[in-house]
C-alpha positions as CSV (number, residue, x, y, z in Angstrom):
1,X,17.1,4.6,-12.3
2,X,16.7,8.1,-10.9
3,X,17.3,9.0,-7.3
4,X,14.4,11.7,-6.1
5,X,15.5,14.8,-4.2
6,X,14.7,15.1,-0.8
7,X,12.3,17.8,-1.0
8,X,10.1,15.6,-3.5
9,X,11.0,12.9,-1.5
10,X,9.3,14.5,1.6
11,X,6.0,15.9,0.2
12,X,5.5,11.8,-1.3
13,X,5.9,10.2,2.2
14,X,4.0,13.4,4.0
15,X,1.1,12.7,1.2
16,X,1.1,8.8,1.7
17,X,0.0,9.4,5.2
18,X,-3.6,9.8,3.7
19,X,-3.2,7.6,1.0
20,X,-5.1,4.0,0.5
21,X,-3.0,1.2,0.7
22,X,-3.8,-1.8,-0.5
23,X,-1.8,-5.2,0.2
24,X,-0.2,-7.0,-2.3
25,X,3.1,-9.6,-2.1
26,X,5.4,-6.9,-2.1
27,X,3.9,-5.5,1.6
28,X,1.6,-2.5,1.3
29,X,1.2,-0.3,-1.4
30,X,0.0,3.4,-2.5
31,X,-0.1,5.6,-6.1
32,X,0.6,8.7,-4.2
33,X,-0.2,12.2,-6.7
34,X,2.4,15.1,-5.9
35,X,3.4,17.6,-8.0
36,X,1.3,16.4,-11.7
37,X,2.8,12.6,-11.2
38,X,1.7,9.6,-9.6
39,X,4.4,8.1,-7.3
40,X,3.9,4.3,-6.2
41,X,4.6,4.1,-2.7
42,X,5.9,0.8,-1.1
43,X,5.8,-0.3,2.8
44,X,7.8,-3.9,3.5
45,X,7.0,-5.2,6.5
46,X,11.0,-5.3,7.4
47,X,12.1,-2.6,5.1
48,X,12.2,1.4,5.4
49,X,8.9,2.4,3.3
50,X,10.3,3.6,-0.4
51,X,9.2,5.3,-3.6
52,X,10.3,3.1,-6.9
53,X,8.8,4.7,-9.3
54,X,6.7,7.2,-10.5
55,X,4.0,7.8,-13.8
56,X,3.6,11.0,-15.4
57,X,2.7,12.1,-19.4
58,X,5.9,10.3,-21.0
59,X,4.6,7.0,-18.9
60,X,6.6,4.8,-16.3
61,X,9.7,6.7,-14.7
62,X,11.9,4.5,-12.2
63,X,13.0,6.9,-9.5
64,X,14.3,5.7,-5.7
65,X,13.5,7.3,-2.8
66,X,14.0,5.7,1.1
67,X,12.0,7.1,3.7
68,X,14.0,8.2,6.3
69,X,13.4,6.4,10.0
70,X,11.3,9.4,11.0
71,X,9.7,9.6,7.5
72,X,8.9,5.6,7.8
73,X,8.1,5.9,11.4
74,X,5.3,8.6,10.8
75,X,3.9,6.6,7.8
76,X,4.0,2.9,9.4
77,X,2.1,5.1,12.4
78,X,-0.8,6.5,9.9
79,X,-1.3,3.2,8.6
80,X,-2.2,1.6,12.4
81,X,-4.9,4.7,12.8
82,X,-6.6,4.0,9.5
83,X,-6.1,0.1,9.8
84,X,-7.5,-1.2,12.9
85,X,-5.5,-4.8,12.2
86,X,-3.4,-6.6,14.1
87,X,-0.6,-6.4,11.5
88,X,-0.7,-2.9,9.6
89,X,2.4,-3.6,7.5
90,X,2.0,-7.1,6.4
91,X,-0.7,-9.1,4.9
92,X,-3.6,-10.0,6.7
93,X,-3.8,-13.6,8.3
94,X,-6.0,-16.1,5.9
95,X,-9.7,-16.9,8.1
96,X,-11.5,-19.7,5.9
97,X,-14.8,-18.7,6.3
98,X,-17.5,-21.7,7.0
99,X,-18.9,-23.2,4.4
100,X,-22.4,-22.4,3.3
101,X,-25.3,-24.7,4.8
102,X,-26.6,-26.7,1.9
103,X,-30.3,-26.2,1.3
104,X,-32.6,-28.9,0.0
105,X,-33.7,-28.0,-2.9
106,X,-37.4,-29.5,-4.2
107,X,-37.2,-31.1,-7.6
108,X,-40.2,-32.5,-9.7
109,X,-42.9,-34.9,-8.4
110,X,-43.6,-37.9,-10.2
């Protein structure tokens, strides 16, 4: 595993601002595109945000990158503007919807 410079480092978390997240087990997660490769983007709800790895011609590349508190700070911050939940770092809370009414349904006269 590779550690990214900071410069690189910088431009992935400044990009991920605008990036779409979607939740998965690890916390919130983005494919970020900076400089011809794909960087995957991860926010924990406990954690500093990180890079782990990134994708370019040659395929999977594990690199490590923190975000620094201000880097982290300034993400976790986009994420409440473009996610109006309660709970912008973490998964949402499970709603069990209602069940369906059942409807009569008309079968063959004898």
């Amino acid at each position: 595993m590779t550690h990214l410079d900071p410069a690189t480092a910088a431009e992935v978390f400044a990009a991920a601002r605008t990036a779409s997240f979607r939740t998965t087990n690890l916390g919130l997660m983005a494919d970020v595109s900076v400089g011809g490769y794909s960087y995957r983007v991860i926010v924990e709800p406990h954690h500093l945000a990180h890079i782990d790895c990134r994708f370019g011609w040659g395929g999977t590349e594990w690199t490590f990158a923190s975000a620094t508190v201000e880097q982290d700070r300034a993400l976790r911050h986009a994420l409440t503007q473009a996610r109006p939940s309660p709970s912008a770092v973490g998964p949402a809370p499970h709603r069990r919807q209602p069940p369906a009414p059942l409807q009569r349904q008309e079968g063959p006269t004898r």
